[in-house]
N, C-alpha and C positions, 0 to 999 in steps of 0.2 A: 504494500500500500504506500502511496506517495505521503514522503513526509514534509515537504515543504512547495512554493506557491508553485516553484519552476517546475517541480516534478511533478503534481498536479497537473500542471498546463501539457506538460510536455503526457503525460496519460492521457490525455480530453485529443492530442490532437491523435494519438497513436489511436485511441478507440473509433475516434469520427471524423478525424480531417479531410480524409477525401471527398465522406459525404458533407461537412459543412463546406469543403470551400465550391463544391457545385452549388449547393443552395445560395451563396454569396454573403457578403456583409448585410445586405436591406433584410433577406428572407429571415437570417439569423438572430437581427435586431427585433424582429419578430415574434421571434419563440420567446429570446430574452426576456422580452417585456410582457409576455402571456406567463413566463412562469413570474414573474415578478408581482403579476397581479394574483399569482396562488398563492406566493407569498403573503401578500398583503390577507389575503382571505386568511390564513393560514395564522396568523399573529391576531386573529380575535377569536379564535378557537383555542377551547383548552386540550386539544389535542397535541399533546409536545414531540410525541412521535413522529407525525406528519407535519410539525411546522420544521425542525431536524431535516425532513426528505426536502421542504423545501429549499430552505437555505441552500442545502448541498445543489440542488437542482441550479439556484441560480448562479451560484460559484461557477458550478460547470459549466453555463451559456457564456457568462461574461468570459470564462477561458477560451469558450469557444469563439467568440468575438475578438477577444486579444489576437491568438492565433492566425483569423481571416487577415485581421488589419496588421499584422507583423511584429505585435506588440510583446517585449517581453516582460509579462508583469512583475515578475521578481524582479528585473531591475528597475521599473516603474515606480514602485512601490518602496523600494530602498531610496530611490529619487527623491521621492516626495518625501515620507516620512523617515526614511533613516536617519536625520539630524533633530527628530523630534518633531515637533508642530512646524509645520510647514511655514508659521506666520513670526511665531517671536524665538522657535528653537529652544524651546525649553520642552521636558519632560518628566512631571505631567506640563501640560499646555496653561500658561498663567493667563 
């Protein structure tokens, strides 16, 4: 099991990159935002199990989304927040 964002991404693309990058970035942007809305369903439900599946679920689009668009999130994400809050660089964020 991937233990970190890169290995993650780099799993989303080994499981389905051929078939997301046919579908493209708009179709993709797509699904994204239809699991995002189960998400949302999913966090006024007291089911913890299926909000869990969600989460995961939209991790995995937005990876799949990185990927189409050539992005790699681990260094993305070190980018932005590796030096702490992106605005005054403290952590916690003051």
């Amino acid at each position: 099991m991937p233990t970190t964002l890169g290995e993650f991404q780099e799993r989303i693309r080994a499981l389905f990159g051929a078939k997301d990058s046919r579908r493209g970035i708009e179709g993709t942007f797509m699904w994204f935002m239809e699991e995002v809305g189960e998400l949302a369903a999913a966090l006024r439900s007291p089911d913890r199990e299926s909000l869990a599946l969600e989460f995961a679920d939209v991790l995995a689009w937005l990876a799949t989304l990185a990927n189409i668009a050539g992005v790699d999130l681990d260094h993305a994400v070190d980018a932005k927040y590796g030096q702490g809050c992106p605005r005054c660089r403290q952590a916690p964020c003051e």
